[in-house]
C-alpha positions, 0 to 999 in steps of 0.5 A: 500500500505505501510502495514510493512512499518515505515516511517521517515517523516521530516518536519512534520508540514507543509503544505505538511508533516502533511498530508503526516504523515496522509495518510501514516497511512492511507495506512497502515505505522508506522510513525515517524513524526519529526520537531522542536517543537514537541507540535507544530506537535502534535497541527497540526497534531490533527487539521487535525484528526490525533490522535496523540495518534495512537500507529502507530505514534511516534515523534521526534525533529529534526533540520535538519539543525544541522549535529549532530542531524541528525547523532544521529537520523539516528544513533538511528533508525533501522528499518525505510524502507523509509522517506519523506523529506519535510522541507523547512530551509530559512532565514528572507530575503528568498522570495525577488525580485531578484535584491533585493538578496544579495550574503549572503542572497543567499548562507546562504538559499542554505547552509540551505535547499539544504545543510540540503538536502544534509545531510539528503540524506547522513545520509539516505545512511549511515542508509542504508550501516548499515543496509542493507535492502530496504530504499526509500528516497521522496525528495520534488522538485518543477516544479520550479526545472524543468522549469524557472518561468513564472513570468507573473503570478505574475503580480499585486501581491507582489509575485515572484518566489525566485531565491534561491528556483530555484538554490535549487528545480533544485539542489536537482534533480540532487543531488538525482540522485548523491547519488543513482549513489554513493551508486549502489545497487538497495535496495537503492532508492532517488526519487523526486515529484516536485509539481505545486503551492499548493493553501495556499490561495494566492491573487486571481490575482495569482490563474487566472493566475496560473490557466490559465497555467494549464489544468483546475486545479489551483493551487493543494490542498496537497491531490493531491500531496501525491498520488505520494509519497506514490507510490515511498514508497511502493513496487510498485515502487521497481525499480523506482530510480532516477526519477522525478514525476511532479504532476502539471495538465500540468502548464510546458507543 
């Protein structure tokens, strides 16, 4: 599906972005996998077979959250056609119950992971005015940016849903939708998938519960996710623009 493709990926090392770099050489693309540490990508990514010796595969680091060093990436690229934006910048306090949020703690992990989105998205944009061929950008939203949490499935856990991941995964949909309306030209698209909870072996209350809001499933494995982000890459989804692909068995239904 993605033969003449070459593909940015960002936030290679993670969960998702590792395997994301592995099914998009799979499906025919060059890659360009980046992260902060590149030895670290290139550890991950061998640990899931990927043979990072692959003339296919190239590295590069980046932090994302640095205006400069996104602007020099995106500056010294020329033939990219697409990228995929899995990152997820947070600080140490990220992840607390919501009366335990302060306002600095707040603002500071919306400034890193919807502020880098931001950039990222505007630096793709101005990729694409440079060089005036077909570009699809995958931003990675969540169910939790299209519905509020069901925190009864974080009973008899330590567990909640972080208020700045909702303000962040609800912004960045409408945001992408911004930057498409802005630039106008078809060539140019920013799609988003908003996964259900991806299974990185949480307390077993949490998975019965989660699982009771879906159809059979359960939490997903990445593998199901990755589907949808190789459609809205290839040619297949040539005019889809500005859409939202949930991929979560039913849990918002």
């Amino acid at each position: 599906m993605l033969a003449n493709k070459n593909i940015l990926v960002v936030g290679a090392s993670g969960l998702l972005g590792a395997k994301v770099v592995r099914s998009l050489l799979l499906h025919g693309s060059k890659v360009l996998a980046v992260d902060l540490d590149v030895e670290k990508l290139k550890s991950r990514l061998t640990e899931i077979n990927v043979d990072v010796e692959n003339p296919a595969l190239s590295f590069s680091s980046l932090d994302v959250t640095s205006e400069t060093a996104v602007k020099a990436l995106l500056e010294s690229l020329t033939t990219i056609t697409g990228a995929v934006n899995c990152t997820y910048p947070r600080n140490k306090k990220y992840g607390a119950h919501f009366f335990d949020v302060n306002l600095s703690d707040f603002n500071e992990n919306l400034s890193l992971h919807l502020g880098s989105s931001f950039l990222f998205m505007q630096q793709s944009a101005a990729y694409f005015k440079r060089v005036q061929s077909d570009f699809s950008l995958v931003n990675i939203s969540s169910i939790y940016g299209v519905v509020a949490p069901k925190f009864d499935v974080y009973e008899n856990t330590k567990m909640t849903m972080p208020v700045e991941y909702a303000a962040i995964k609800s912004a960045l949909l409408h945001l992408s939708k911004y930057v498409v309306a802005y630039v106008a030209d078809s060539r140019f698209r920013v799609n988003s998938v908003s996964p259900g909870g991806i299974f990185d072996h949480q307390p077993n209350d949490f998975l019965e519960a989660y699982k009771r809001q879906t159809l059979g499933k359960g939490m997903l494995d990445v593998d199901d996710v990755i589907g949808s982000i190789v459609y809205l890459l290839s040619d297949y989804a040539r005019y889809v623009n500005g859409q939202n692909i949930v991929v979560d068995d039913g849990f918002v239904l």
